[in-house]
LODREN-584153 format. One record per residue: residue number from 1; residue in one letter; x, y, z of N, C-alpha, C in turn. Coordinates in nm, 3 decimals. Layout:
residues N
(NUM, 'a', (X, Y, Z), (X, Y, Z), (X, Y, Z));
...
end
This chain:
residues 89
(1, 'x', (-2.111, -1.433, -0.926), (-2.177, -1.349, -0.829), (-2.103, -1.216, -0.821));
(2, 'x', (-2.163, -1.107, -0.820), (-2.101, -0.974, -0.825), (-2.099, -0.954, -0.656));
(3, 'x', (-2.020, -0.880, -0.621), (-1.949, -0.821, -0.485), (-2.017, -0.672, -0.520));
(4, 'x', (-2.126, -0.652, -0.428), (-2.119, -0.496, -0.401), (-2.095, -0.447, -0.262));
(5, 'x', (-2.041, -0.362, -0.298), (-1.968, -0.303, -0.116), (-2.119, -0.229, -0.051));
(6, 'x', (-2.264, -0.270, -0.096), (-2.393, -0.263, 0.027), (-2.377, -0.316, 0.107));
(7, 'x', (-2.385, -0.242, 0.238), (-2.444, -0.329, 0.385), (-2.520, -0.473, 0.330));
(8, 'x', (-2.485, -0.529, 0.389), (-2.616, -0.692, 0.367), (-2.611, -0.737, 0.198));
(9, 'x', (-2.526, -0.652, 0.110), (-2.499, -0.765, -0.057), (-2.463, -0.896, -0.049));
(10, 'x', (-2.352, -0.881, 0.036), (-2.281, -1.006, 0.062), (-2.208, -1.036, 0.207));
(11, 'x', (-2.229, -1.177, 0.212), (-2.199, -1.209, 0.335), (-2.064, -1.300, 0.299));
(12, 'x', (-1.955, -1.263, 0.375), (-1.854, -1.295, 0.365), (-1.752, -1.445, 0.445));
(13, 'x', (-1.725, -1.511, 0.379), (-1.707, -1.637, 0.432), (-1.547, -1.650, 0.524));
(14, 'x', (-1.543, -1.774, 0.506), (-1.416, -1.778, 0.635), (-1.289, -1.750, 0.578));
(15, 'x', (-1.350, -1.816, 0.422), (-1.214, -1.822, 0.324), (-1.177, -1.661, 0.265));
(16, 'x', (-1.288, -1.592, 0.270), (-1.250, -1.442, 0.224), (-1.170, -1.378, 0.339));
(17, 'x', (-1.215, -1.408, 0.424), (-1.159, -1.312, 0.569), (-1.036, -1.407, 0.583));
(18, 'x', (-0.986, -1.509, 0.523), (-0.835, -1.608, 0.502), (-0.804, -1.584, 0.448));
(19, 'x', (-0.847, -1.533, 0.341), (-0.737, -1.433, 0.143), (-0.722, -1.318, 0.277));
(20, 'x', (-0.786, -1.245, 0.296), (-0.781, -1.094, 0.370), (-0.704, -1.072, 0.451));
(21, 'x', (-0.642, -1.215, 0.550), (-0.554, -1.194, 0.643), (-0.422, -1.225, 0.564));
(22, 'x', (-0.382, -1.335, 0.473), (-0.297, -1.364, 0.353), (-0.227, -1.242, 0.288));
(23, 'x', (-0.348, -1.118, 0.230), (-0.304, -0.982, 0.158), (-0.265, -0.911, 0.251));
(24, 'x', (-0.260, -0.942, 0.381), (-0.212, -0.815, 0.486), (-0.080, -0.917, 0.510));
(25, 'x', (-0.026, -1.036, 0.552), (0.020, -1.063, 0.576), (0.156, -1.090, 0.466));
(26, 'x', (0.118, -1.048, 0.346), (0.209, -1.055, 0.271), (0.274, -0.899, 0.216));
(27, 'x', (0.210, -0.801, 0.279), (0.276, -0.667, 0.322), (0.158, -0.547, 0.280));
(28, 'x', (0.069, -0.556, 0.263), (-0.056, -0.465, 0.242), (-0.122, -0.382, 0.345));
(29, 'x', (-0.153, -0.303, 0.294), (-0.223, -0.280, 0.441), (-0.393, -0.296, 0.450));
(30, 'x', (-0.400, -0.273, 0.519), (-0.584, -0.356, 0.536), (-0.622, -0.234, 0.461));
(31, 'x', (-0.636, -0.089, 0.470), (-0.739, 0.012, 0.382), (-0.686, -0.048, 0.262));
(32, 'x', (-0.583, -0.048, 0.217), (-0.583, -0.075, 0.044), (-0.641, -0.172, 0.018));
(33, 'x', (-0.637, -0.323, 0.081), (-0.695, -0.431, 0.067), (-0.873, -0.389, 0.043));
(34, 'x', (-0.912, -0.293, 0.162), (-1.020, -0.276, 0.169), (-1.075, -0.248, 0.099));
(35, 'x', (-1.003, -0.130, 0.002), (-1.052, -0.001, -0.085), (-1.061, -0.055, -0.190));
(36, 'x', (-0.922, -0.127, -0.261), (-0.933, -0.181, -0.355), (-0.932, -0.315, -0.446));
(37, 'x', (-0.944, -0.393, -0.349), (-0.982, -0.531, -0.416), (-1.122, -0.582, -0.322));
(38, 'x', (-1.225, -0.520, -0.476), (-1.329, -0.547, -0.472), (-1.448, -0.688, -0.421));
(39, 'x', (-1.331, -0.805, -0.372), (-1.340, -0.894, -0.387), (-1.366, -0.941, -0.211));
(40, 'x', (-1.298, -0.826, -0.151), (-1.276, -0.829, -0.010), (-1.364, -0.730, 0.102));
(41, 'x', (-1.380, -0.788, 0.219), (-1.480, -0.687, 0.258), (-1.452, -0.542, 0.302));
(42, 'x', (-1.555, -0.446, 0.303), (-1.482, -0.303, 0.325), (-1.417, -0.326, 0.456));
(43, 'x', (-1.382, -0.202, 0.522), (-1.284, -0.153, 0.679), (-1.411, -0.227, 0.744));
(44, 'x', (-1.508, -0.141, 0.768), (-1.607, -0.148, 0.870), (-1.669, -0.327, 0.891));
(45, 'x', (-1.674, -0.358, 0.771), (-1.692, -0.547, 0.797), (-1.582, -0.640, 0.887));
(46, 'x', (-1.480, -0.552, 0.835), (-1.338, -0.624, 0.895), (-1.306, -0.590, 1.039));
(47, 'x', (-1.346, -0.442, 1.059), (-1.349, -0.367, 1.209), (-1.483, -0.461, 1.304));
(48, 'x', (-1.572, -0.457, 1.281), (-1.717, -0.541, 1.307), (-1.619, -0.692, 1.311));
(49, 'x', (-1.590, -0.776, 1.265), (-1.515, -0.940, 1.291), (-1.463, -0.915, 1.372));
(50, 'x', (-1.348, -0.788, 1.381), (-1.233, -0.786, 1.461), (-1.278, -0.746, 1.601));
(51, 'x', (-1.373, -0.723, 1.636), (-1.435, -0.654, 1.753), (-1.517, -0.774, 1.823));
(52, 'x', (-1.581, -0.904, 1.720), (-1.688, -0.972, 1.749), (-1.595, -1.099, 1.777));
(53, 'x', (-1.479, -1.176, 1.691), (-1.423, -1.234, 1.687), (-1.252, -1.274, 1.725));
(54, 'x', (-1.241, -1.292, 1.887), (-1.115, -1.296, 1.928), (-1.041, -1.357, 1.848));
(55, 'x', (-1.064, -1.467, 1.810), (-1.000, -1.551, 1.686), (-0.921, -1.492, 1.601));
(56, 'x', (-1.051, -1.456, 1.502), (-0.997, -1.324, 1.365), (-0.874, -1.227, 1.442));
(57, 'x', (-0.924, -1.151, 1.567), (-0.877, -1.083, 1.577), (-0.675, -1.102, 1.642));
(58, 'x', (-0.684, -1.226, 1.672), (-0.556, -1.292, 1.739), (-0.455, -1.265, 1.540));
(59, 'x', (-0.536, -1.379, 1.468), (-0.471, -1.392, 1.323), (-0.445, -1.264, 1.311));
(60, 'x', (-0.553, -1.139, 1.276), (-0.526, -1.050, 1.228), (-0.368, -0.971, 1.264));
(61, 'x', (-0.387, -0.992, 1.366), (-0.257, -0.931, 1.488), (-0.124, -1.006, 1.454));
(62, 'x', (-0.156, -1.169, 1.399), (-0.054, -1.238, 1.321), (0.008, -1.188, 1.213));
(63, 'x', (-0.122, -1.122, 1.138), (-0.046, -1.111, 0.970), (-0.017, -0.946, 1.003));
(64, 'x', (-0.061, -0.902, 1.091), (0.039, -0.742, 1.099), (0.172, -0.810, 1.143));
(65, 'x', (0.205, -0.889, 1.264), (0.317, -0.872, 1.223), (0.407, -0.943, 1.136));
(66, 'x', (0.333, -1.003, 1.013), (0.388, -1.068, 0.915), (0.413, -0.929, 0.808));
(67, 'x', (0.335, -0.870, 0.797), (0.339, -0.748, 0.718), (0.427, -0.660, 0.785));
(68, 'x', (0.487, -0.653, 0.886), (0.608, -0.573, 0.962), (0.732, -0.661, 0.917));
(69, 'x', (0.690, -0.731, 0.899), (0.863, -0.837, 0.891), (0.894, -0.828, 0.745));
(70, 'x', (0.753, -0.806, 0.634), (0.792, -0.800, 0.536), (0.875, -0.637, 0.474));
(71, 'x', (0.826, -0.533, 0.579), (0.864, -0.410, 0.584), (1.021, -0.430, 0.632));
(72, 'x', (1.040, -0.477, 0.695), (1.174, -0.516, 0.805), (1.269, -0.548, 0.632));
(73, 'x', (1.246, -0.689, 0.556), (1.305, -0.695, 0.504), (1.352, -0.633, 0.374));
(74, 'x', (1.235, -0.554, 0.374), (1.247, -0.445, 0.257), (1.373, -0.362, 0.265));
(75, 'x', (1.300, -0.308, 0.358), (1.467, -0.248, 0.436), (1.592, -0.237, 0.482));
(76, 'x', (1.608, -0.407, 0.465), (1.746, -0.440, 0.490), (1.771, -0.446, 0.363));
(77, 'x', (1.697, -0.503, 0.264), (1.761, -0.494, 0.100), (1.826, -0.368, 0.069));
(78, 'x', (1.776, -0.262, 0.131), (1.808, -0.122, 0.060), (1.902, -0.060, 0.143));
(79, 'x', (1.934, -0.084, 0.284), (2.043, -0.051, 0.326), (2.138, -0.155, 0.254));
(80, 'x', (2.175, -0.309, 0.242), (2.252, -0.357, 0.156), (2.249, -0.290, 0.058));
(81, 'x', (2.190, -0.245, -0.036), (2.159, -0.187, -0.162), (2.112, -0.095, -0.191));
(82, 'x', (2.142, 0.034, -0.152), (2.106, 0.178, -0.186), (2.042, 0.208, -0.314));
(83, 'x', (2.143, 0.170, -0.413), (2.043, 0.182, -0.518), (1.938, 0.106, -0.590));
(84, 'x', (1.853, 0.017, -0.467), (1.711, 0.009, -0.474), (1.652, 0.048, -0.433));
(85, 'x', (1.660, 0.144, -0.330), (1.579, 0.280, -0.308), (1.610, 0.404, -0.349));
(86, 'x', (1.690, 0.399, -0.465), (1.729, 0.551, -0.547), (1.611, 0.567, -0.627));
(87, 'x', (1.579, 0.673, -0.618), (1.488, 0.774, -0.741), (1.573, 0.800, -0.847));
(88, 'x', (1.515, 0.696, -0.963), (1.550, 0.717, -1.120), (1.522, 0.855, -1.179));
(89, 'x', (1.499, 0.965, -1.070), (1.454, 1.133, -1.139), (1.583, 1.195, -1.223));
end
């Protein structure tokens, strides 16, 4: 089945909007998710759940701050380790 990002192509299941909270929660941010994996629904599908669905919207609020913690630890690697945030220029 092809995914086109039309209003009404596809209707999106529980398990897509469960990958979707998964890719944010593992440090993404929802526009990139949105923009570019074709597989997932655009902003405005995800804004529309998140508005309609306290549920979604509780998780969603989960995997941000799973995606903050993954930022958190990014950051402690590179203060331990400076030169993994050095520019090879």
């Amino acid at each position: 089945m092809t995914h086109s990002r039309v209003k009404g192509a596809k209707k999106f299941s529980d398990a897509d909007f469960v990958e979707f909270l998964k890719r944010i929660g593992e440090g993404r941010s929802a526009r990139d998710v949105c923009t570019n994996d074709k597989d997932m629904p655009c902003w405005r599908t995800v804004s529309e759940k998140l508005n309609a669905d306290a549920d979604f919207a509780a998780r969603y609020s989960l995997a941000m701050e799973n995606r903050g913690q993954v930022y958190a630890d990014k950051i402690a690697e590179i203060i331990k380790n400076p030169s993994i945030g050095a520019s090879s220029e």
